[in-house]
C-alpha positions as CSV (number, residue, x, y, z in Angstrom):
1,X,130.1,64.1,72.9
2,X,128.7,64.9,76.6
3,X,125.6,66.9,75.9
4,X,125.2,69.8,78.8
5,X,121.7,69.2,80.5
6,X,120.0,72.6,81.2
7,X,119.3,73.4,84.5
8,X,115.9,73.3,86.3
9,X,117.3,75.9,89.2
10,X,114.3,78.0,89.6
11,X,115.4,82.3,90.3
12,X,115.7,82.9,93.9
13,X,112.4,84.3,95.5
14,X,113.4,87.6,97.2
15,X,111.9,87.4,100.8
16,X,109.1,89.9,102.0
17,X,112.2,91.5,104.4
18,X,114.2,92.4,101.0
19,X,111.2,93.7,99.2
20,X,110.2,96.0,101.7
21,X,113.8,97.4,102.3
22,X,114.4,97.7,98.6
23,X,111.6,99.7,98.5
24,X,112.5,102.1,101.8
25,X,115.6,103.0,100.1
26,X,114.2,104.3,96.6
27,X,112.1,106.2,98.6
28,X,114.6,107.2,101.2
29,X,116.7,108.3,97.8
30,X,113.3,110.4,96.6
31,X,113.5,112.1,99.7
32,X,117.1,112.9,99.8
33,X,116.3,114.7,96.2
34,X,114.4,117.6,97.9
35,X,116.5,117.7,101.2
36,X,119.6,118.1,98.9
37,X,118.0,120.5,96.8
38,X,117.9,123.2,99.3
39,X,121.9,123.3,99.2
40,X,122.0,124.7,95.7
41,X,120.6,128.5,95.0
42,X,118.9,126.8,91.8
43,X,116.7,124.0,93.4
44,X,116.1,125.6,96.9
45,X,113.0,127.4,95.8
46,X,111.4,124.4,94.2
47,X,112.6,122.0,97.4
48,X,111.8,124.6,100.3
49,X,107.5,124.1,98.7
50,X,108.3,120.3,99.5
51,X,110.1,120.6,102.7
52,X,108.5,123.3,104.6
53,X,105.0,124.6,105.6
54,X,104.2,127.4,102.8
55,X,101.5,130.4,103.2
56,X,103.0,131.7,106.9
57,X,101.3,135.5,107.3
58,X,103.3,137.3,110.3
59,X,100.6,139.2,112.9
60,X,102.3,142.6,114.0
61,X,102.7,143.4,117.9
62,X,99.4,145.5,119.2
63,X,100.3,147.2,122.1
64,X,97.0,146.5,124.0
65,X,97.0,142.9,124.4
66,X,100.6,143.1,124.8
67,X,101.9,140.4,122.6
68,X,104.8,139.6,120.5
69,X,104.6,139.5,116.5
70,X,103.2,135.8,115.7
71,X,103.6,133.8,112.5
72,X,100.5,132.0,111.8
73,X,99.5,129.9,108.7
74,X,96.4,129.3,105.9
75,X,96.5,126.4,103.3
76,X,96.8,126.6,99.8
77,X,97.3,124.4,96.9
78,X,101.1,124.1,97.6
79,X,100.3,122.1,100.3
80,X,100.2,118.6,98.6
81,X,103.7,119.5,97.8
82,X,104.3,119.6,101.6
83,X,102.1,116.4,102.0
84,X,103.8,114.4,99.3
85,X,107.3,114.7,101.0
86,X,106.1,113.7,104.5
87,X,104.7,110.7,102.7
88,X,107.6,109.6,101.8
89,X,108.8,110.8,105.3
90,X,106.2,108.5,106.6
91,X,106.8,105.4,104.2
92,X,110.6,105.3,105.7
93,X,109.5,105.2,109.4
94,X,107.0,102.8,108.8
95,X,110.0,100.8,107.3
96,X,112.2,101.5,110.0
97,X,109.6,100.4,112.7
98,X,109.1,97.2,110.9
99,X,112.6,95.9,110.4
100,X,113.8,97.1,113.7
101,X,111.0,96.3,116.0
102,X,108.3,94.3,114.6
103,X,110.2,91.8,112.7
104,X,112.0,91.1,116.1
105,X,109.5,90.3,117.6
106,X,108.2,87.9,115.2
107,X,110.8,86.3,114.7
108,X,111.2,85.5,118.4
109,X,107.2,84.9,118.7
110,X,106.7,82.8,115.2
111,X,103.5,83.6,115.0
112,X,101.4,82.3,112.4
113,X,100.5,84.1,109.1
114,X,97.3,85.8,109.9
115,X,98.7,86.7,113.4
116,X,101.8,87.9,111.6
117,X,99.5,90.7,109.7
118,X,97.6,91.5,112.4
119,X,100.4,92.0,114.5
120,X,102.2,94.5,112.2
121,X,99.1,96.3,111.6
122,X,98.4,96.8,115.3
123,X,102.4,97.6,115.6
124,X,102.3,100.2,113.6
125,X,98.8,102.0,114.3
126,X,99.4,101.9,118.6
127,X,103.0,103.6,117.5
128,X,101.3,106.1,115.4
129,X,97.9,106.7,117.4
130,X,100.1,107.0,120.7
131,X,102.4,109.9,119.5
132,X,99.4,111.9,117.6
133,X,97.6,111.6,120.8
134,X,100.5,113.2,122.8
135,X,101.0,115.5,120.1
136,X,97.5,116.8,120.0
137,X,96.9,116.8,123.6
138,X,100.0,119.1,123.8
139,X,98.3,121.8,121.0
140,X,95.2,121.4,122.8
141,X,96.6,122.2,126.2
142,X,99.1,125.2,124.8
143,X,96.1,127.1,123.3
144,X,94.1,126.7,125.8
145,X,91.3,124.5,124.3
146,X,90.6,122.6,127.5
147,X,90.0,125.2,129.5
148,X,88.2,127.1,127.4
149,X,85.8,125.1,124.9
150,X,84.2,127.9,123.3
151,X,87.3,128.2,121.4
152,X,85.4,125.4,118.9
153,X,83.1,127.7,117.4
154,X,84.1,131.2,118.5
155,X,85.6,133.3,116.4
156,X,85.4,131.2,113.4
157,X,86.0,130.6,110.5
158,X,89.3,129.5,111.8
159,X,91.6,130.0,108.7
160,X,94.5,130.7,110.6
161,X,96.6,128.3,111.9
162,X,99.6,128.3,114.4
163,X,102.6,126.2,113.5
164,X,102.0,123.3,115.4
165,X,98.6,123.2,114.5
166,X,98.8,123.2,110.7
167,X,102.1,121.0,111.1
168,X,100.0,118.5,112.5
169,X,97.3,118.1,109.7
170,X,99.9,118.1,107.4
171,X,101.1,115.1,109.2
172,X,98.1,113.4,109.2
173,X,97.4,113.7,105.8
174,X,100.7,112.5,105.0
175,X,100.3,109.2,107.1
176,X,97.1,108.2,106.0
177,X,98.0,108.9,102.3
178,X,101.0,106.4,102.9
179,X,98.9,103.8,104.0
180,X,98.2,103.1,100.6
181,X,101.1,102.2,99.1
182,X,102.0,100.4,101.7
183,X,98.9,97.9,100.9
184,X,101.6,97.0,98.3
185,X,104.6,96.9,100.0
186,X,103.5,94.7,103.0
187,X,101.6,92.4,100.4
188,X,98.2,92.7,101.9
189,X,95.4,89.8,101.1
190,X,93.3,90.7,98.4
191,X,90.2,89.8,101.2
192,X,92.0,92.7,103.5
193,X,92.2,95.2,101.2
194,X,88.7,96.5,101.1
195,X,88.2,96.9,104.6
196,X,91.4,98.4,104.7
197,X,90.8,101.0,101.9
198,X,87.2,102.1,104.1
199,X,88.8,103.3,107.0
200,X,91.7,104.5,105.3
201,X,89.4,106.7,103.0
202,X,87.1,107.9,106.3
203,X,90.4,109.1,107.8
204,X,91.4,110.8,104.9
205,X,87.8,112.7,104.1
206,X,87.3,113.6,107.7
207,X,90.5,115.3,108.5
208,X,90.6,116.3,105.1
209,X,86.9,118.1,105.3
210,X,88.2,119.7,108.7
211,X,91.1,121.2,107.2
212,X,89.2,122.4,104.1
213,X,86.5,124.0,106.1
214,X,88.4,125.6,108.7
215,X,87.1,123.4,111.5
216,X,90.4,122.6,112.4
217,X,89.7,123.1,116.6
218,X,86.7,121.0,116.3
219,X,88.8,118.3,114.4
220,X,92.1,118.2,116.0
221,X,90.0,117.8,119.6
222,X,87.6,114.6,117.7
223,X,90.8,112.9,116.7
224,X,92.9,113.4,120.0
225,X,89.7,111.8,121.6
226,X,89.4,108.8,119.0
227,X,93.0,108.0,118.4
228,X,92.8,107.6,122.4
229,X,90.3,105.2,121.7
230,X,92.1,103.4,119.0
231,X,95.4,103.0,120.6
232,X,93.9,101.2,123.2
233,X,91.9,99.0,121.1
234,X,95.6,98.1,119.4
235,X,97.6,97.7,122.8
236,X,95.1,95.5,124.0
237,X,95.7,93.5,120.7
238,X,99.2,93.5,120.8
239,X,99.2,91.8,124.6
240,X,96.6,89.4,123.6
241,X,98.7,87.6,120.9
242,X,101.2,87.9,123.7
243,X,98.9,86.3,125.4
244,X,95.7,84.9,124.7
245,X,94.3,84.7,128.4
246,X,94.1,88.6,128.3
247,X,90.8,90.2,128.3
248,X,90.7,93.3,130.3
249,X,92.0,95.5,127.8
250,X,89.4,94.5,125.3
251,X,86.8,95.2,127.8
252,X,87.8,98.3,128.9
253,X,88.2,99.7,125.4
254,X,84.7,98.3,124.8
255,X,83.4,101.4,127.2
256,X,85.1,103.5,126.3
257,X,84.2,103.3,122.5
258,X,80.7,104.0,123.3
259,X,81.7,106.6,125.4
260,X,84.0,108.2,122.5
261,X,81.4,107.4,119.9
262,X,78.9,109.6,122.6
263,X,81.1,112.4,123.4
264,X,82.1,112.8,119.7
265,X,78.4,113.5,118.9
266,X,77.5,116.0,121.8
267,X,80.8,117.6,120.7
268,X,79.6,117.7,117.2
269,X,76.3,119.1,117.6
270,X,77.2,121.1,120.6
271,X,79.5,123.5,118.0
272,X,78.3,122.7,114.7
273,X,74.5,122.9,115.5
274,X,74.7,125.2,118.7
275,X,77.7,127.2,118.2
276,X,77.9,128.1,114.4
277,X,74.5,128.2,114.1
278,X,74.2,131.1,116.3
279,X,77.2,133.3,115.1
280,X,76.8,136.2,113.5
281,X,78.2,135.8,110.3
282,X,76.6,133.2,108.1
283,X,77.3,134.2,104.3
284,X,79.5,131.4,102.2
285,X,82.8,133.8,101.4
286,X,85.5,131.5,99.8
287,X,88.0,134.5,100.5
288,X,87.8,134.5,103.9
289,X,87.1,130.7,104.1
290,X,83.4,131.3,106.1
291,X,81.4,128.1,105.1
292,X,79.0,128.5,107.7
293,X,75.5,128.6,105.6
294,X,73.2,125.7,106.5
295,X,73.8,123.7,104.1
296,X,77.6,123.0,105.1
297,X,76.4,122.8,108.7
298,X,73.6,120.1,107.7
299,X,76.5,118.1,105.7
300,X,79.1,118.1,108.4
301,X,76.9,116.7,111.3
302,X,75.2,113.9,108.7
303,X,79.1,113.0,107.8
304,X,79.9,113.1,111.6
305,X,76.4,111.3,112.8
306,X,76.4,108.8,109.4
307,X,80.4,107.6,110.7
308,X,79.5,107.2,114.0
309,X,76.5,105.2,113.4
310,X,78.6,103.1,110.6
311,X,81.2,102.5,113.8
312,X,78.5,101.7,116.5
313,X,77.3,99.1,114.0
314,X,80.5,97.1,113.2
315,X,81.2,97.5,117.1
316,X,77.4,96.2,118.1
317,X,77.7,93.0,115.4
318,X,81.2,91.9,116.8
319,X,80.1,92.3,120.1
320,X,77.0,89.7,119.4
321,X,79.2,87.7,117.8
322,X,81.7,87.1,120.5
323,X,79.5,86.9,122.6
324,X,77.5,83.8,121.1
325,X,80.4,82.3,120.2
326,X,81.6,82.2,124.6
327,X,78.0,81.7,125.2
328,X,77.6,78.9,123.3
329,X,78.2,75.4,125.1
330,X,80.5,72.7,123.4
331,X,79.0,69.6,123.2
332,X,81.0,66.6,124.3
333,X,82.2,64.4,122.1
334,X,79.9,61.6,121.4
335,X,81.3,58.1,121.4
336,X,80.4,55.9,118.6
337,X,79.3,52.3,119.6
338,X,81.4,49.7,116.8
339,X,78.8,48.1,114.7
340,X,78.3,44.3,115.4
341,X,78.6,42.4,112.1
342,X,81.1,39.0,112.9
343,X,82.4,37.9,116.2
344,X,85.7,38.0,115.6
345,X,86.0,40.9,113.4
346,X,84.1,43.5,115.5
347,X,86.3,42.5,118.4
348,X,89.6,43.0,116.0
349,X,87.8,46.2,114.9
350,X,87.5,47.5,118.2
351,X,91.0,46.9,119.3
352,X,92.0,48.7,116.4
353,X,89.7,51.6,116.6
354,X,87.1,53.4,115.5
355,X,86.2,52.4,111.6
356,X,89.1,49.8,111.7
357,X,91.8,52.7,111.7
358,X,95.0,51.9,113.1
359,X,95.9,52.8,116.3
360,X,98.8,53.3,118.5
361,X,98.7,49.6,119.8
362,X,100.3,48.6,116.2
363,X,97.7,46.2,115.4
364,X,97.0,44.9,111.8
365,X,94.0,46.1,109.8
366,X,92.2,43.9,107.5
367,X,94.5,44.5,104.6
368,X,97.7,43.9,106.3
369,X,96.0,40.6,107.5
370,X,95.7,39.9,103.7
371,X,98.9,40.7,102.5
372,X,100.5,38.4,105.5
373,X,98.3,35.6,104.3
374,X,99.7,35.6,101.0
């Protein structure tokens, strides 16, 4: 009787590829749910909290100033509803980026596995740093915030918010709250992780803090100016495992991070400690969102001033450390004389190499001379 042997087939490994897709589309799915839900009378008013911007207040017409009725917008607890969805919003163009572009081009590069990381995360950030820069250069340049910089601390507390404006900290929120998940679904190193969680959390409390606070002018103008920064830094990363010969970018981005770390500061002080402090108004009123009191004031420039030094630090110690390890000289390799024991056998030893290896000449070591012998 044949006797059926069991087999050893290990299951197939899914590849990194189908993992990530598999997971776009149940999130792709989740975020159908809501979009679907505003079809039907019975789930529109629970999808429409997800799907659009909630607490809109509509400014009547004065005839002096001449205007048109304007829709403007506060935040309220209904807006991690808001954030949740354009999470998952953010999780399927992060996939979509990935699998269309990015694997594409590594494919066609084969870079190695730590270049393969770094590649995707400098992929993705450029992508997302260059359109939030474009985005938030276009608010700042439709309400007038470049011409007029007074707009940073005057009239505040700023707790209401045009369209575009609280569209865009929505958004940010959103994408840096993906970037979590996402440590999972790109399979980040465990030695990654916490350096990846650090800035991931500073993102999240500073734009977060701005938001709460109603600094929103003063933040949307500090991350315009150091996502410009960033996207360089990225770019420039992205040509050089192009190629490795390219510098320039690296250097000019190395200017202008001190410069953004600078003008981030004098911004800082120049409206939380020179503007705010001078207003009128200085009572905490959680009602009409006024936290300018000193104590608020004192925590928002030692946040500010205790990042920026954290930033100038890192930046300062891999500076030093480049530059040691170009400033350092090789040494030339140092020939080893071939120890003289026997006549014979120090001159086979040199013919076949240091330490009687074999080289390419095919000559016999000591053992082969043995074995031929016998």
């Amino acid at each position: 009787m044949a006797i059926r042997k069991k087999s050893t087939k290990s299951p197939p490994v899914l590849s990194h590829e189908f993992v990530l897709q598999n997971h776009a589309d149940i999130v792709s799915c989740v975020a159908m749910v809501f979009l679907l839900g505003l079809m039907f009378e019975i789930t529109a008013k629970a999808s429409i909290i997800f799907v659009t911007l909630q607490y809109n207040v509509t400014l009547p017409a004065t005839e002096e100033q001449d205007t048109e009725s304007a829709s403007l917008y506060y935040y309220g607890i209904k807006d991690l509803a808001t954030v949740f969805f354009y999470m998952l919003v953010a999780i399927i163009i992060h996939a979509i980026i990935q699998e269309y572009v990015l694997d594409k081009i590594n494919r066609r590069m084969h870079f190695s596995k730590t270049k393969h990381s770094k590649f995707n995360e400098s992929g993705q950030l450029s992508a997302f740093y260059l359109f939030a820069c474009v985005w938030g250069t276009f608010i700042l340049i439709s309400e007038n915030y470049i011409s007029d910089p007074t707009i940073l601390w005057r009239a505040y507390p700023h707790n209401l918010m045009t369209f575009q404006m609280k569209f865009f900290y929505i958004s940010q929120l959103a994408y840096w709250l993906h970037a979590f998940p996402e440590l999972y679904f790109q399979k980040t190193k465990k030695e990654d992780i916490p350096r990846q969680l650090v800035y991931i959390g500073l993102y999240l409390f500073h734009i977060a803090g701005a938001y709460l606070l109603n600094l929103n002018h003063l933040g949307l103008v500090l991350l315009v100016l150091h996502y410009f920064v960033e996207f360089l830094f990225h770019i420039s990363r992205l040509f050089y495992f192009s190629d490795e010969k390219y510098q320039k970018g690296f250097s000019l981005w190395a200017v202008l991070f001190v410069l953004g770390r600078l003008l981030t500061l004098i911004l800082s002080v120049l409206t939380v400690g020179f503007g705010l402090a001078r207003a009128e108004n200085q009572k905490l009123d959680f009602s009409t969102g006024n936290f300018n009191v000193l104590a608020v004031r004192i925590a928002v420039l030692a946040s500010i001033c205790i990042t920026q030094a954290f930033m100038m630090w890192k930046f300062i110690n891999f500076q030093l450390r480049r530059w040691r390890e170009h400033s350092t000289p090789q040494a030339p390799a140092v020939k080893k004389k071939p120890t003289v024991t026997k006549g014979r056998s120090s001159r086979k030893g040199t013919e076949n190499g240091v330490n009687g290896t074999v080289t390419s000449n095919g000559a016999d070591s000591p053992r082969n001379r043995k074995e031929k012998s016998s």
